[in-house]
C-alpha positions in Angstrom: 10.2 5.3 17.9 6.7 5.3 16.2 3.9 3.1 15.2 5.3 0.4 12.5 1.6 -0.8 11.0 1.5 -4.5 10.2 0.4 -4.3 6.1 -2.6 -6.1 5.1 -1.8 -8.8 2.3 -1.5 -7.6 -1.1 -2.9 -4.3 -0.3 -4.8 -2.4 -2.8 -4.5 0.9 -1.8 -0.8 2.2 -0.1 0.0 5.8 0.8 3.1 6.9 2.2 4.3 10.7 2.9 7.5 12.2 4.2 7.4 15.8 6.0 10.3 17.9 7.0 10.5 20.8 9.0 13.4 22.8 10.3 11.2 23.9 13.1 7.7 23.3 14.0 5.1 24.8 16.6 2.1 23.6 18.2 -0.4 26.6 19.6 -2.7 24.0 20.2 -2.4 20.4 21.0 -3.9 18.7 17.6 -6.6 16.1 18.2 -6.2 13.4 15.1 -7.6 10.0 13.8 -7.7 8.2 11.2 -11.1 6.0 10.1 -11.6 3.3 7.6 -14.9 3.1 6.4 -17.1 1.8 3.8 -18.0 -1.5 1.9 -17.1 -4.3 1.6 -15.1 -4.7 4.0 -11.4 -3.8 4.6 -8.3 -4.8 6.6 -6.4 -1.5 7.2 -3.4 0.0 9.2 -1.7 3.2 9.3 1.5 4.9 11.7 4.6 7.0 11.7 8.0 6.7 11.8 9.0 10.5 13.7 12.8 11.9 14.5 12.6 15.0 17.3 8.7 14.9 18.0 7.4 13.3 20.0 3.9 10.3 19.5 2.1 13.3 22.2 3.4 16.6 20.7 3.1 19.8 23.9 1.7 23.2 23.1 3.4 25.8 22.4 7.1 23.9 22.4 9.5 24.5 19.2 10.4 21.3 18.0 13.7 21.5 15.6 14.8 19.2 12.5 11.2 17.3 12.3 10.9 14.4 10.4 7.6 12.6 9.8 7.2 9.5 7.9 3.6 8.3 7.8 2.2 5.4 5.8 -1.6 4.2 5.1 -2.1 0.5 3.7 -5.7 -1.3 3.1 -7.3 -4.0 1.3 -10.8 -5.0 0.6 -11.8 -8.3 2.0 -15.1 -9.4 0.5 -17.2 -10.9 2.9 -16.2 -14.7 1.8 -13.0 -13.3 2.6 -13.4 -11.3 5.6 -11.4 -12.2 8.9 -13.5 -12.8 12.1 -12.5 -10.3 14.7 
């Protein structure tokens, strides 16, 4: 169904949001992204969790009884602690 991100260890900063909608329209196909910047480092996911639309939503379709469950988790890895990629 979606994107279930793998949680960093103890993670110090965890967001999670629901969104509902009885019916929801695109004019334009929406361009997103979502970046984890900044020091020190970090080791970060994020996804959703979506009923009735789709990962690749189509312009100008009506999508009925949305449901959107998004989550963000990160935690800062000082270098000592950093992972090597």
């Amino acid at each position: 169904m979606g994107r279930r991100p793998r949680r960093p260890d103890n993670a110090e900063i965890t967001i999670t949001a629901r969104v509902k909608a009885r019916q929801l329209r695109f004019g334009e196909v929406p361009q997103t992204s979502t970046e984890f910047r900044g020091m020190p480092g970090h080791e970060s996911a994020s996804g959703s969790d979506r009923v009735h639309l789709p990962q690749h939503v189509e312009r100008d379709v009506t999508y009925r009884h949305v449901r959107v469950d998004y989550r963000l988790a990160s935690a800062l890895r000082y270098p000592a602690e950093a992972k090597e990629p």
